[in-house]
ZAKOL-914642 format. One line per field, with one value per atom (N, C-alpha, C): residue number from 1; chain; x, y, z. Coordinates in steps of 0.1 Angstrom, whole numbers. Layout:
% ZAKOL-914642
seq = c(NUM,...);
mol = c(A,...);
xx = c(X,...);
yy = c(Y,...);
zz = c(Z,...);
% end
This chain:
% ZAKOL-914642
seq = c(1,1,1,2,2,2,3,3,3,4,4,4,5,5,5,6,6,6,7,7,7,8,8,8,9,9,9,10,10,10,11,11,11,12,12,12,13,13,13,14,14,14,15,15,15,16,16,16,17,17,17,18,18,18,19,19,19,20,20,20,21,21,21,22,22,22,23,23,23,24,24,24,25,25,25,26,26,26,27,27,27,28,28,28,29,29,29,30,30,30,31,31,31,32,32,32,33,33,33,34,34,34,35,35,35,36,36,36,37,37,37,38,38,38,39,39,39,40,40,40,41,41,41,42,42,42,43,43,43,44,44,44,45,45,45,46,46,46,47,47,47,48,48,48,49,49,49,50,50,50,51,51,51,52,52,52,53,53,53,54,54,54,55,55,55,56,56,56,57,57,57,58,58,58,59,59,59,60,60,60,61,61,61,62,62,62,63,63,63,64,64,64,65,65,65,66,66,66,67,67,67,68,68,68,69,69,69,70,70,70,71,71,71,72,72,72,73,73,73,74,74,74,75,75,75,76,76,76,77,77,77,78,78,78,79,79,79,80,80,80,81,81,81,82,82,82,83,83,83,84,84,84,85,85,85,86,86,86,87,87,87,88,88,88,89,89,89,90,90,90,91,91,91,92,92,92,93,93,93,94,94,94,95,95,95,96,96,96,97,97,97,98,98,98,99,99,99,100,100,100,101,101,101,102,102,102,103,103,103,104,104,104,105,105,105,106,106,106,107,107,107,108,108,108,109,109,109,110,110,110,111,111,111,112,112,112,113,113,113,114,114,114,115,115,115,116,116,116,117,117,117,118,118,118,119,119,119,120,120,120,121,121,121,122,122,122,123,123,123,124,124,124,125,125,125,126,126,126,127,127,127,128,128,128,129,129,129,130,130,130,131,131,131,132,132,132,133,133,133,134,134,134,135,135,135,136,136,136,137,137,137,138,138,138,139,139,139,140,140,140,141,141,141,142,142,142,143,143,143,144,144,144,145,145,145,146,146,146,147,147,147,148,148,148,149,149,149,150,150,150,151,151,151,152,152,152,153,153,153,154,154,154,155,155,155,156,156,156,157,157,157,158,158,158,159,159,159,160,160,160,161,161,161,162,162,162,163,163,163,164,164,164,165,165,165,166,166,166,167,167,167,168,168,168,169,169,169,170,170,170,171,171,171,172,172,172,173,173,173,174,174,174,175,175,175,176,176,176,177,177,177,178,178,178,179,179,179,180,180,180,181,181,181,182,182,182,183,183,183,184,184,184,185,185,185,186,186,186,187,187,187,188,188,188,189,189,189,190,190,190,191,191,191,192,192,192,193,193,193,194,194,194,195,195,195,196,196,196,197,197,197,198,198,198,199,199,199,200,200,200,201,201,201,202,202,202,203,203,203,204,204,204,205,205,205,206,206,206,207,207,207,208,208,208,209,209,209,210,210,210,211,211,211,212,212,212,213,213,213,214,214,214,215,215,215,216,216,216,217,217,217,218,218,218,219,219,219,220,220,220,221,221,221,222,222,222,223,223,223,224,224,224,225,225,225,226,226,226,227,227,227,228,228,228,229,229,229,230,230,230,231,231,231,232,232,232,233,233,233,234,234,234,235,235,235,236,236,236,237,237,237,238,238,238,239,239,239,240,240,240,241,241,241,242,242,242,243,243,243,244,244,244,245,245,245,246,246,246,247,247,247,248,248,248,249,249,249,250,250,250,251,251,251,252,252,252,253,253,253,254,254,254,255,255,255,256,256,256,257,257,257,258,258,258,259,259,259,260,260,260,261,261,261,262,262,262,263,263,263,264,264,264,265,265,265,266,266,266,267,267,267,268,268,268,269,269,269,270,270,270,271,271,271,272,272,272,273,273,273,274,274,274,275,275,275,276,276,276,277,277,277,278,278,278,279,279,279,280,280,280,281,281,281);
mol = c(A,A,A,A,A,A,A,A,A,A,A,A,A,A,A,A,A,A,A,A,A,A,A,A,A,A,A,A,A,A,A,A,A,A,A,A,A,A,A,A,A,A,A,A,A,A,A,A,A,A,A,A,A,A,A,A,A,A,A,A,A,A,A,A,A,A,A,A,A,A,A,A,A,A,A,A,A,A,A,A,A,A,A,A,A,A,A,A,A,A,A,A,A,A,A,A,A,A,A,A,A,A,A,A,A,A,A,A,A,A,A,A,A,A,A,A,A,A,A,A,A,A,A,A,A,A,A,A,A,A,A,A,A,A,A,A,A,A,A,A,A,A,A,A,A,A,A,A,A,A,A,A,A,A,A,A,A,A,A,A,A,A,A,A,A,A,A,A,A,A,A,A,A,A,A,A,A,A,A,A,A,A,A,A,A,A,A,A,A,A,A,A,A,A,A,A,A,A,A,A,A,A,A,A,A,A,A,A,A,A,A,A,A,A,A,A,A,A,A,A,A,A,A,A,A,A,A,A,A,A,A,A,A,A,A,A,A,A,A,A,A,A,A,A,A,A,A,A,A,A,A,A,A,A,A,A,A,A,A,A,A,A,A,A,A,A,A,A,A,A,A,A,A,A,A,A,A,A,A,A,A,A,A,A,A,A,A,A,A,A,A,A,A,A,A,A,A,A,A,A,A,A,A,A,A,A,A,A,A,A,A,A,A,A,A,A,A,A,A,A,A,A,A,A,A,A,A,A,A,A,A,A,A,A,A,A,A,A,A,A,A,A,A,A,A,A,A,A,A,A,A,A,A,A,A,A,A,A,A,A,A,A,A,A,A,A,A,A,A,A,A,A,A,A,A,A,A,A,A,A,A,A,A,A,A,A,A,A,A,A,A,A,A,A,A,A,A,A,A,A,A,A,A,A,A,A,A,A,A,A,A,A,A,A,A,A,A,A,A,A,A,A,A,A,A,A,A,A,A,A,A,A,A,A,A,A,A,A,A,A,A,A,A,A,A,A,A,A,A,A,A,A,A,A,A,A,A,A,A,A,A,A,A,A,A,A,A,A,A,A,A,A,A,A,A,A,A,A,A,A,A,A,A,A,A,A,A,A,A,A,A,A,A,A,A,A,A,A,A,A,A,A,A,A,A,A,A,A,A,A,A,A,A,A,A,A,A,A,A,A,A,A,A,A,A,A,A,A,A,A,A,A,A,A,A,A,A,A,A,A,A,A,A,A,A,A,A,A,A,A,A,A,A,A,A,A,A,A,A,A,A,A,A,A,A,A,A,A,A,A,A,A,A,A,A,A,A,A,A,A,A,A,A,A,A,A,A,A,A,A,A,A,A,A,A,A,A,A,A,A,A,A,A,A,A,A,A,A,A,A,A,A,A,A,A,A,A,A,A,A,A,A,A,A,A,A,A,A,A,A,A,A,A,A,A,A,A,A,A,A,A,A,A,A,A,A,A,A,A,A,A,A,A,A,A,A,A,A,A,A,A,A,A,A,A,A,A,A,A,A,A,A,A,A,A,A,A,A,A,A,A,A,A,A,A,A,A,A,A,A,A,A,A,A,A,A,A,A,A,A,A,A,A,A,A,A,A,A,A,A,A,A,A,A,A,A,A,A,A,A,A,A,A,A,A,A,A,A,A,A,A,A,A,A,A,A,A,A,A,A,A,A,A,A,A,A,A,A,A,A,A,A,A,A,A,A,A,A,A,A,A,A,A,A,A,A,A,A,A,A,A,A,A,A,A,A,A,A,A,A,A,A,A,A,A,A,A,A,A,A,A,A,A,A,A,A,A,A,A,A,A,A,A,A,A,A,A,A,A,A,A,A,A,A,A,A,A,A,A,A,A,A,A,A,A,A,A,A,A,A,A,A,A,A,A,A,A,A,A,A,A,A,A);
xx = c(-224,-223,-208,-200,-189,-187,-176,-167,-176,-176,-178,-193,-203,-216,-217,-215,-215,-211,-201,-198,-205,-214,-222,-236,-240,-249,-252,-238,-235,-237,-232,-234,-254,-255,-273,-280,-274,-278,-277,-265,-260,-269,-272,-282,-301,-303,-316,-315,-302,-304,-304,-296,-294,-306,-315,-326,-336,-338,-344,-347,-330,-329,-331,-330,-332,-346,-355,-371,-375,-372,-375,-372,-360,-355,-361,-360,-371,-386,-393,-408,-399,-393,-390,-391,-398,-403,-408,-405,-409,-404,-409,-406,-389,-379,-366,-356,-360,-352,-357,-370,-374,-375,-370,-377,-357,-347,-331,-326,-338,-332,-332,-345,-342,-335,-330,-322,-316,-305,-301,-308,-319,-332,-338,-339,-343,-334,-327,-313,-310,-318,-312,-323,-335,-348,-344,-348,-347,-342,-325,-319,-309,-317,-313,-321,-332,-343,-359,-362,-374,-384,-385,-395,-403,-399,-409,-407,-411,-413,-416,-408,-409,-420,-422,-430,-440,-444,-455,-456,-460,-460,-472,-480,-496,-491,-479,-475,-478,-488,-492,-482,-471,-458,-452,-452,-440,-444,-432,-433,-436,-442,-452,-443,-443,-435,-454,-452,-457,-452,-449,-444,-451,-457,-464,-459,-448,-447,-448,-458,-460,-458,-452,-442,-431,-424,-417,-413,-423,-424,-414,-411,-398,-390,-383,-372,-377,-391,-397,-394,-397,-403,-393,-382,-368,-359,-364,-357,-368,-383,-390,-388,-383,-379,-365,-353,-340,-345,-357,-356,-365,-373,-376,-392,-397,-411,-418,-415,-418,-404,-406,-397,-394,-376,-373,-380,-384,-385,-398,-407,-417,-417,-401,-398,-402,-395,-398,-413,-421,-437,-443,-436,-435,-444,-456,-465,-472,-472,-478,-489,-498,-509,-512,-518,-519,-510,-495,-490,-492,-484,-487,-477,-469,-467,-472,-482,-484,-474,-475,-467,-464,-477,-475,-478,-476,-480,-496,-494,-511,-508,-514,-516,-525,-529,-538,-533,-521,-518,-500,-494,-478,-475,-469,-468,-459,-461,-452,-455,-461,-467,-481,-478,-484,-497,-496,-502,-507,-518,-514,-514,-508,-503,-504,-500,-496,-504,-516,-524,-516,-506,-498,-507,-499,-500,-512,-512,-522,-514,-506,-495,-493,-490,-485,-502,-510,-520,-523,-518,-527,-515,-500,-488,-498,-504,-506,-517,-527,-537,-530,-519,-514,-507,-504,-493,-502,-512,-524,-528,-530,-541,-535,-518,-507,-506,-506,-506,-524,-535,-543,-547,-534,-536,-525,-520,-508,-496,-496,-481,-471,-457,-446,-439,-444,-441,-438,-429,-431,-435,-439,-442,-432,-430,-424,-432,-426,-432,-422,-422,-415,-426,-420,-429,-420,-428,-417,-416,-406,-404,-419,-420,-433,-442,-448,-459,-460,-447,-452,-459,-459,-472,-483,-485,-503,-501,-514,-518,-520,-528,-527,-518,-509,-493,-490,-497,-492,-506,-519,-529,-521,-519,-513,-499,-493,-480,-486,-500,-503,-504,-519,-522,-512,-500,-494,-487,-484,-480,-489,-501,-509,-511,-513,-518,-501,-490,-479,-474,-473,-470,-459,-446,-436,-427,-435,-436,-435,-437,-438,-426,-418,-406,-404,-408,-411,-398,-399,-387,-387,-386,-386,-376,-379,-369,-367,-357,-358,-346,-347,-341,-345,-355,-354,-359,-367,-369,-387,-397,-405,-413,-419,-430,-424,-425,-428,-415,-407,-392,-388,-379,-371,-381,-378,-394,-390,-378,-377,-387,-389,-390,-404,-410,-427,-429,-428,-433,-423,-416,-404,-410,-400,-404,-392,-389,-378,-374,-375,-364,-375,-368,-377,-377,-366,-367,-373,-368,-377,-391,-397,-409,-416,-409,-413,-414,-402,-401,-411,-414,-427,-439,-440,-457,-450,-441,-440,-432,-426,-421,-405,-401,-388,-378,-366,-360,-348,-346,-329,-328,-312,-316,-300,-300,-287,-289,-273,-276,-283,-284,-299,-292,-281,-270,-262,-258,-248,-254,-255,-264,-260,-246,-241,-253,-253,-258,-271,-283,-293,-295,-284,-290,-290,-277,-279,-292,-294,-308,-322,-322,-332,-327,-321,-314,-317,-317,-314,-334,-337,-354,-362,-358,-361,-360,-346,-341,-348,-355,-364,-378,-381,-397,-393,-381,-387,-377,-376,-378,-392,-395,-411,-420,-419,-428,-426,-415,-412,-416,-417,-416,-434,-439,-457,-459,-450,-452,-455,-456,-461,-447,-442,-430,-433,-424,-429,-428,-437,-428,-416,-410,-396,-396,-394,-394,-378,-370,-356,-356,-353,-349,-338,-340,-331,-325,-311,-309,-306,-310,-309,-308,-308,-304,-308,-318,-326,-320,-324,-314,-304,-302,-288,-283,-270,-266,-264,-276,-273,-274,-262,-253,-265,-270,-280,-291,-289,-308,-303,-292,-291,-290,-297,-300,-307,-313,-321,-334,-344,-353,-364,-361,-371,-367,-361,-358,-377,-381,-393,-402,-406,-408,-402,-394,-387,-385,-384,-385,-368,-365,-348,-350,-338,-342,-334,-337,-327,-313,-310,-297,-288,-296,-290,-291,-300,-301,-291,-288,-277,-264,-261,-250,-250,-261,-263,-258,-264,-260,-247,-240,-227,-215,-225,-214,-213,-226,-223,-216,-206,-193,-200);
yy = c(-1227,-1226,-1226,-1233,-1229,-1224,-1219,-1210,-1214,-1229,-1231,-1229,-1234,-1231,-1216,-1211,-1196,-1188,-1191,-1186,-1188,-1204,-1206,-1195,-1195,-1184,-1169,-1166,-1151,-1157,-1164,-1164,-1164,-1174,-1173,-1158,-1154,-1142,-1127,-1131,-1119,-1125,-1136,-1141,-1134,-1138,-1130,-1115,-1105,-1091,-1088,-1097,-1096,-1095,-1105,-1110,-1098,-1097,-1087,-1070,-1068,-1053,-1060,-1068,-1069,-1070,-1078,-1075,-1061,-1054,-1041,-1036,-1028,-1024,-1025,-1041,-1042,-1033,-1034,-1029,-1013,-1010,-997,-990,-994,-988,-996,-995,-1008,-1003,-1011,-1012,-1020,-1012,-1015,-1015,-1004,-1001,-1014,-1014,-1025,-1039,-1039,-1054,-1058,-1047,-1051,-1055,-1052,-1047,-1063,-1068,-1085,-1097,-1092,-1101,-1113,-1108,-1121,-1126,-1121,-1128,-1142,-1137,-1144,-1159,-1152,-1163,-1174,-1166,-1179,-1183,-1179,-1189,-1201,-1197,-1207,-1215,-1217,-1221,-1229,-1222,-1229,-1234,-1232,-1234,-1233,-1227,-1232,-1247,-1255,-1262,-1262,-1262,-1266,-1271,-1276,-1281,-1278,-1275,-1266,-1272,-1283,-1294,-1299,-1288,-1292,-1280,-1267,-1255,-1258,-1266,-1264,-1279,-1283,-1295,-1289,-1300,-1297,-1292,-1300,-1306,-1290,-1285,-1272,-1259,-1251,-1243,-1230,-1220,-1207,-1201,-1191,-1175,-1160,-1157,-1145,-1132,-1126,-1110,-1103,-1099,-1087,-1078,-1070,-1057,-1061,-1066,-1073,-1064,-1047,-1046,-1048,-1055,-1064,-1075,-1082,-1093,-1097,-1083,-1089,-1094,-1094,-1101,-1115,-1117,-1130,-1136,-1132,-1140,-1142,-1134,-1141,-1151,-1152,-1164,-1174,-1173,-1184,-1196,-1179,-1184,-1198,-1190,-1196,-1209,-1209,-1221,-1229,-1232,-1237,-1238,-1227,-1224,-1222,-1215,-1214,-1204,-1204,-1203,-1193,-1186,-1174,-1163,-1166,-1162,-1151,-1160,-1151,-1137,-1137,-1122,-1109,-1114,-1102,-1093,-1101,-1100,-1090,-1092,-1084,-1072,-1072,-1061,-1062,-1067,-1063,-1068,-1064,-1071,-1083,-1096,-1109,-1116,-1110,-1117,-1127,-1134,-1137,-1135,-1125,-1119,-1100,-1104,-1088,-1079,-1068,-1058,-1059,-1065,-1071,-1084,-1091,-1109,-1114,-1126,-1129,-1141,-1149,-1164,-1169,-1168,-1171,-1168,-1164,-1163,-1166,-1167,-1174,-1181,-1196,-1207,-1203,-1211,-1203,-1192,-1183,-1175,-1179,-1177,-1184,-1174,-1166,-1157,-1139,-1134,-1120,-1115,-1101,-1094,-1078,-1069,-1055,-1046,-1046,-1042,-1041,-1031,-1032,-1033,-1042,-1042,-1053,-1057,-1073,-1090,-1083,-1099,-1105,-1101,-1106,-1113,-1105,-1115,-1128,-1129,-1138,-1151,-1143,-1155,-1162,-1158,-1158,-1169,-1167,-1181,-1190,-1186,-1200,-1209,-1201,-1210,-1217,-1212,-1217,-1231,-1226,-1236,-1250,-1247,-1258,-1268,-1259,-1269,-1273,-1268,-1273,-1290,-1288,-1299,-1308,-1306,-1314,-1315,-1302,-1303,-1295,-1297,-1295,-1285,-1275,-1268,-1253,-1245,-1233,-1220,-1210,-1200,-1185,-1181,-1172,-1158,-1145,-1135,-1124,-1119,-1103,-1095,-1084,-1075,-1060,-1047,-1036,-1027,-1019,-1009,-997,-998,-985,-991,-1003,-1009,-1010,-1007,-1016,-999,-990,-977,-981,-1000,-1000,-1006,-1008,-1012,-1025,-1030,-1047,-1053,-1047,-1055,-1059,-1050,-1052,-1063,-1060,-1070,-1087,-1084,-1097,-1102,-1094,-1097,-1102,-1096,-1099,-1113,-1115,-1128,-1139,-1135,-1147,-1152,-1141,-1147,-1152,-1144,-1156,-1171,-1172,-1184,-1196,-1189,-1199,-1204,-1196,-1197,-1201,-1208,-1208,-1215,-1213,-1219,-1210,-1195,-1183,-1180,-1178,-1169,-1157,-1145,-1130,-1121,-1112,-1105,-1092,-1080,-1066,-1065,-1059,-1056,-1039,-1037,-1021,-1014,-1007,-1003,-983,-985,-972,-962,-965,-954,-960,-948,-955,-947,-948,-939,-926,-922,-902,-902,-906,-907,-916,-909,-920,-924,-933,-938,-933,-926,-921,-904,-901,-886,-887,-898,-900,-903,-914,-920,-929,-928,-935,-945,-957,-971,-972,-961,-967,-973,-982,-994,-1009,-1011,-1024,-1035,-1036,-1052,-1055,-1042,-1043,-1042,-1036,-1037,-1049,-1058,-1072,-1076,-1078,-1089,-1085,-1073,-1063,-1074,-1077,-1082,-1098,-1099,-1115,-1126,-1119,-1126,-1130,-1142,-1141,-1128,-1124,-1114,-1117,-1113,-1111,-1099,-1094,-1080,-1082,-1087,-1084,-1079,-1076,-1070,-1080,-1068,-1077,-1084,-1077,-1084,-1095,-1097,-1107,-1123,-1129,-1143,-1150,-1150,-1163,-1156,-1146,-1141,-1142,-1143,-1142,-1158,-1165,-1181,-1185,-1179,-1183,-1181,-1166,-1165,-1175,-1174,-1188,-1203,-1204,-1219,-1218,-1207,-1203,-1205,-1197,-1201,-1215,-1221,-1236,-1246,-1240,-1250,-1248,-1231,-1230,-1236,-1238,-1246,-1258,-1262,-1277,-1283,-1273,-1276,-1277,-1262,-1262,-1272,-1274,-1286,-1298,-1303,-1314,-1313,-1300,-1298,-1296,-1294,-1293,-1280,-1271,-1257,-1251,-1248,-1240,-1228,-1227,-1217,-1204,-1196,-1181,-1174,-1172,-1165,-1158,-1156,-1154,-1136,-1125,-1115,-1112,-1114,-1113,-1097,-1083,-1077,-1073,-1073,-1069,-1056,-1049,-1040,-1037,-1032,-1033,-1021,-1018,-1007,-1008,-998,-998,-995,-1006,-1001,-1013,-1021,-1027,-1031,-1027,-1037,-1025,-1018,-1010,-997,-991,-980,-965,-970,-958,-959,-966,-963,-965,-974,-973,-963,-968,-957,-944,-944,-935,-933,-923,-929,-931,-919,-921,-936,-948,-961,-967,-961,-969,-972,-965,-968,-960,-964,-955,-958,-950,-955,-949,-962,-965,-973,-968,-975,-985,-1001,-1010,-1009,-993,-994,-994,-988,-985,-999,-1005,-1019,-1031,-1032,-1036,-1034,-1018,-1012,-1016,-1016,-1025,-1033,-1046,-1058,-1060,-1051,-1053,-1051,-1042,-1040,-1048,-1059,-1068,-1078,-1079,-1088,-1103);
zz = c(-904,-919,-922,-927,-935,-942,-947,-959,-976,-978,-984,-990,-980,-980,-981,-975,-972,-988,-991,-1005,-1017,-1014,-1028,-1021,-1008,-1008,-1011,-1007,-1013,-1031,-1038,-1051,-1055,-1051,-1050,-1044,-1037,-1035,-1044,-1054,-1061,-1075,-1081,-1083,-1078,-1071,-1065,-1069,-1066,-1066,-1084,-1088,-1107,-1113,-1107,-1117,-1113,-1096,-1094,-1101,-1099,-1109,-1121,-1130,-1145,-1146,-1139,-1141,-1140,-1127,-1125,-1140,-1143,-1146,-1166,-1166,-1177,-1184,-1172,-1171,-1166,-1165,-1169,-1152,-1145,-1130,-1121,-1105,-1095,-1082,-1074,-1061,-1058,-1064,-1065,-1047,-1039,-1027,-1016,-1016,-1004,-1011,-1023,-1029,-1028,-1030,-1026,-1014,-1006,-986,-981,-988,-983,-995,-1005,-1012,-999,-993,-984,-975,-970,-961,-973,-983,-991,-994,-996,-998,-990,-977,-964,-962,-964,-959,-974,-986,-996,-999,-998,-1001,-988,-977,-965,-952,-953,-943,-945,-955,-958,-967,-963,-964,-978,-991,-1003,-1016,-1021,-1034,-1050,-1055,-1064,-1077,-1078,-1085,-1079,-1069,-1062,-1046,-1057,-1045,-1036,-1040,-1030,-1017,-1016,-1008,-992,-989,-973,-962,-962,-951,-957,-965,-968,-958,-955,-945,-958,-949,-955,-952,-966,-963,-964,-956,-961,-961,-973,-980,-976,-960,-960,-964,-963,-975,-989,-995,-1008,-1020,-1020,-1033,-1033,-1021,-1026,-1033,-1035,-1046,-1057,-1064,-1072,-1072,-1054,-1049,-1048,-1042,-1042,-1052,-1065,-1074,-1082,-1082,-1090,-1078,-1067,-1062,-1064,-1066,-1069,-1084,-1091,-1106,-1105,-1098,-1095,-1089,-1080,-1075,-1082,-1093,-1103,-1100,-1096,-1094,-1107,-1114,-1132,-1138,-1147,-1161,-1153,-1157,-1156,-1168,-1176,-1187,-1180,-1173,-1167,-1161,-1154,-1153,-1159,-1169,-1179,-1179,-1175,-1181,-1168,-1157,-1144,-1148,-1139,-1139,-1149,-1163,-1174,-1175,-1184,-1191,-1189,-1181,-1186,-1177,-1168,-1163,-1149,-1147,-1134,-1121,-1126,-1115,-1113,-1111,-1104,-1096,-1094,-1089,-1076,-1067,-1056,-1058,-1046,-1044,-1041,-1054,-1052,-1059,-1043,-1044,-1055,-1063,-1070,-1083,-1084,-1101,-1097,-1086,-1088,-1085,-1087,-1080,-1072,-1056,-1047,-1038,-1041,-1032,-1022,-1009,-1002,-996,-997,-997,-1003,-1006,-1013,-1004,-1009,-996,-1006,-1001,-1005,-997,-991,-979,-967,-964,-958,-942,-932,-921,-914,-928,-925,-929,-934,-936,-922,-909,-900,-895,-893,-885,-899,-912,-919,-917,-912,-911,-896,-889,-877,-875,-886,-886,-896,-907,-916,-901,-893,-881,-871,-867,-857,-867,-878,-887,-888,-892,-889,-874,-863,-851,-852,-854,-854,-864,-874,-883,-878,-874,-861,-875,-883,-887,-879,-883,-878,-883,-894,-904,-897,-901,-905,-908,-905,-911,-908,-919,-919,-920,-923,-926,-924,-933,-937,-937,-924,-925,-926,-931,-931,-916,-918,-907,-911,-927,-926,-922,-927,-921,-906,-898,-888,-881,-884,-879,-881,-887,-890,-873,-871,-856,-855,-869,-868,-866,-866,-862,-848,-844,-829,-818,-829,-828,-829,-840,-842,-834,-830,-821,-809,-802,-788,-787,-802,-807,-808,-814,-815,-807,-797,-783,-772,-774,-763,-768,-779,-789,-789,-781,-779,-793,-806,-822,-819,-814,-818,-829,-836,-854,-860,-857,-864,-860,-873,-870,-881,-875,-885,-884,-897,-897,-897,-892,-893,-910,-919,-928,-921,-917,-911,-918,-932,-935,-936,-926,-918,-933,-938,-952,-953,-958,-960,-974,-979,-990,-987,-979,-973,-968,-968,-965,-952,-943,-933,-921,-918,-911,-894,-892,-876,-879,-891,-894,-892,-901,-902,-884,-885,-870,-862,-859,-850,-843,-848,-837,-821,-825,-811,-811,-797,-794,-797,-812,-818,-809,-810,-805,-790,-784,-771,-772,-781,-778,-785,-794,-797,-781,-773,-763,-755,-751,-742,-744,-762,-765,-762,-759,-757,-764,-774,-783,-781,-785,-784,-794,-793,-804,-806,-820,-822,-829,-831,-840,-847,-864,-870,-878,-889,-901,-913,-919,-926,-937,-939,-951,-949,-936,-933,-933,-943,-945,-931,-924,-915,-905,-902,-889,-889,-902,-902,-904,-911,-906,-892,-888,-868,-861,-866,-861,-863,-872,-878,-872,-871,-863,-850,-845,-830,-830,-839,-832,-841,-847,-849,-837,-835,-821,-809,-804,-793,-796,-810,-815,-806,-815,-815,-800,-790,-777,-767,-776,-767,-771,-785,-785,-782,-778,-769,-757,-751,-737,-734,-747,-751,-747,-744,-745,-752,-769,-778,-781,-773,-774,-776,-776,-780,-800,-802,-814,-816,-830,-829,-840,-834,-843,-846,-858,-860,-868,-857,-867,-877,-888,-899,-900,-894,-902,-915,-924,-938,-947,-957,-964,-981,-979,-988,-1004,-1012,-1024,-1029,-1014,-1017,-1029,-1026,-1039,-1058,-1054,-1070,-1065,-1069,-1066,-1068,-1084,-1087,-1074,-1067,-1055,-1040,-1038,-1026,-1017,-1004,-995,-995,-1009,-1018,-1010,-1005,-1002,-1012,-1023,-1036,-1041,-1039,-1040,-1042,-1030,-1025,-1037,-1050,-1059,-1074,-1081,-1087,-1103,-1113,-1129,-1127,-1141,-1143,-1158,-1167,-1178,-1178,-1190,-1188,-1190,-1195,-1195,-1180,-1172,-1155,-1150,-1154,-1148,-1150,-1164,-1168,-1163,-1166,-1157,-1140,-1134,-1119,-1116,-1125,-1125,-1129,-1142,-1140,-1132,-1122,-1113,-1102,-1100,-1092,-1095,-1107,-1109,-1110);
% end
C-alpha cells in the first residue's frame, strides 16, 4: 500500500467512525464501543478487498461479509451507506420504528448485509456454509466474518473452527475483534481466551495477530491469506482457513467511551456526538 492510498484510507475510515457516532448518537443510545473497535477492519475489507456491487447487493460473483457480533452493525451500515448501498439519509432512522436498519444486522431489510446475525456465537459456522456453498457452486469468492472476543466463550465457535478446517475453507478469512471488554466487563475477568492465536492454529487454521487499527497491517494480512487461497487452489488443495486476530480498543476514536467497558451499550446525547466527531478533525 502506499502513502498515498493509505492516507485516502485513513480518510474513509474517519468517515466510517463519523457517521457511525452521528447515527448512534442521533437515536440517543447504541452499541457505540464494539461497533468503533472495527471502523478500520471495515475500511480495508470495503474499500480495498472485498468483492461487491453496490447497484446490485444480491450479485452471485461478490465476496460475503458476515457481522457475527451483529450489534455492531452501525459501523456496517455507515460504510454501506458511504459505499452507495442506500441513502445516507437512512442513518438517522437507526433502530426506529419502520426502519431498515435494525439495531442488529438482518438480511432481509438492508441492502448489503449478507447475513442476520446478533445470536452471538453462530455467525462463524453460517460464514462457514456461505464458503462451502461457494466452492460447491465452483465460485472463486470470499467470505469474511467478524466475530467478537465475548462471543468467542460460545462453543459453536470452535464447532465451526474444527468444521472449517476439516472441510479445507480456504476462502474463509475471519477476524477476532479482541478488544478484550465484553457486556459484564473485560473478557480476561469473565472467561479468558489465553493464547488466541494459538489456539486458532491448534484447530487448524492458518493465523495472524495485529493491531486492529493499523489499516497497512491489516491489509497485509488479508493479502497474505488471498495469496495462500489462491495457491491452494491451484495446487487443488482447499487450503486452510485464515483467523486474523485484531487487537483493538473498544470505543475508538471518541474520547467520551473509549476503553470504557460500559461502551458495550451506552446512551449519549447528540450533543457528545457532535463534540466526537469534531474531534476527529
Amino acid at each position: 500500500m502506499t502513502k498515498e492510498e493509505l492516507a485516502s484510507l485513513e480518510a474513509r475510515a474517519k468517515e466510517i467512525r463519523a457517521k457511525t457516532i452521528d447515527a448512534i448518537g442521533f437515536l440517543g443510545v447504541g452499541h457505540i464501543g464494539g461497533a468503533l473497535s472495527i471502523v478500520e477492519l471495515l475500511a480495508v475489507l470495503y474499500y480495498r478487498h472485498l468483492k461487491h456491487d453496490p447497484s446490485n447487493p444480491a450479485w452471485e460473483g461478490r465476496d460475503r461479509l458476515v457481522l457475527s457480533k451483529g450489534h455492531a452493525g452501525p459501523a456496517l451500515y455507515a460504510t454501506l451507506a458511504l459505499r452507495g448501498f442506500f441513502p445516507a439519509e437512512w442513518l438517522h432512522t437507526l433502530n426506529k420504528g419502520g426502519t431498515n436498519l435494525p439495531s442488529h444486522c438482518d438480511r432481509n431489510k438492508t441492502p448489503g448485509i449478507d447475513m442476520t446475525t446478533g445470536s452471538l456465537g453462530q455467525g462463524l459456522s453460517a460464514a462457514c456454509g456461505l464458503a462451502l456453498a461457494n466452492r460447491l457452486d465452483g465460485r472463486d469468492s470470499f467470505t469474511f466474518a467478524v466475530i467478537g472476543d465475548g462471543e468467542s466463550n460460545e462453543g459453536q465457535n470452535w464447532e465451526a473452527a474444527l468444521f472449517a478446517a476439516q472441510q479445507r475453507l480456504g476462502r474463509l478469512v475471519a477476524f477476532t475483534d479482541y478488544n478484550k471488554m465484553q457486556i459484564d466487563g473485560k473478557t480476561d475477568e469473565i472467561l479468558g481466551l489465553g493464547a488466541l492465536e494459538e489456539k486458532w492454529a491448534a484447530f487448524g487454521w492458518e493465523t495472524a495477530r495485529v493491531d486492529g487499527h493499523d489499516m497497512a497491517a491489516i491489509d497485509a494480512a488479508v493479502e497474505a491469506a488471498k495469496a495462500r487461497a489462491a495457491a491452494a487452489a491451484a495446487a487443488g488443495t482447499g487450503g486452510k482457513p485464515t483467523m486474523i486476530v485484531l487487537d483493538t480498543v473498544k470505543g475508538k476514536g471518541a474520547k467520551f467511551c473509549e476503553g470504557s467497558v460500559g461502551s458495550h451499550n451506552m446512551a449519549f446525547d447528540y450533543e457528545t456526538a457532535k463534540k466526537a466527531i469534531a474531534e476527529l478533525g
